[in-house]
N, C-alpha and C positions, 0 to 999 in steps of 0.2 A: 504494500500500500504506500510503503514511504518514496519507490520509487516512481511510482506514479504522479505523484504529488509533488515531487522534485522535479518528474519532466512538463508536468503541467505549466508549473508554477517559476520554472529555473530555466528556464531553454524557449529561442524565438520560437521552436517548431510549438512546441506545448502549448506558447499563447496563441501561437496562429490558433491551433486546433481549439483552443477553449471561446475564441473570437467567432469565429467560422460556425462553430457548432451553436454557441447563442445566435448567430445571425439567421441559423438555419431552427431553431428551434422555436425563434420570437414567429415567422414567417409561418408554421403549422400551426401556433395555437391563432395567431390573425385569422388563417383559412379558414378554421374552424368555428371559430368566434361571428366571422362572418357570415359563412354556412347559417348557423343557427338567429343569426337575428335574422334574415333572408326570411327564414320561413316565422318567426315572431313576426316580423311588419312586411306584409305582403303587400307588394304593390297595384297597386287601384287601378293605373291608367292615368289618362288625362282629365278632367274634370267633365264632366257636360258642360251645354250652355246653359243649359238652365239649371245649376245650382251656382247661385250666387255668395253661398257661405256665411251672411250675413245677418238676411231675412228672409 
């Protein structure tokens, strides 16, 4: 575990990979996150004319 942790945290390749791997990990739960409100607020379309929103 400790060399894990050393190459993570001690070596350019290690932050590449821990940089890379959050850029790629923020990017699925986005996808996901999106996914799921998509189908929470479904879109309508465009308005009619005759709903004025108002009165």
């Amino acid at each position: 575990m400790d060399t894990i942790f050393s190459f993570l945290f001690g070596t350019r390749e290690g932050l590449a990979v821990l940089f890379f791997g959050g850029i790629v990990i923020v990017a699925i739960v986005a996808f996901l996150l999106e996914k799921r409100t998509s189908k929470l607020y479904v879109d309508r379309g465009p308005k009619q004319d005759d709903d004025s929103g108002l009165f």
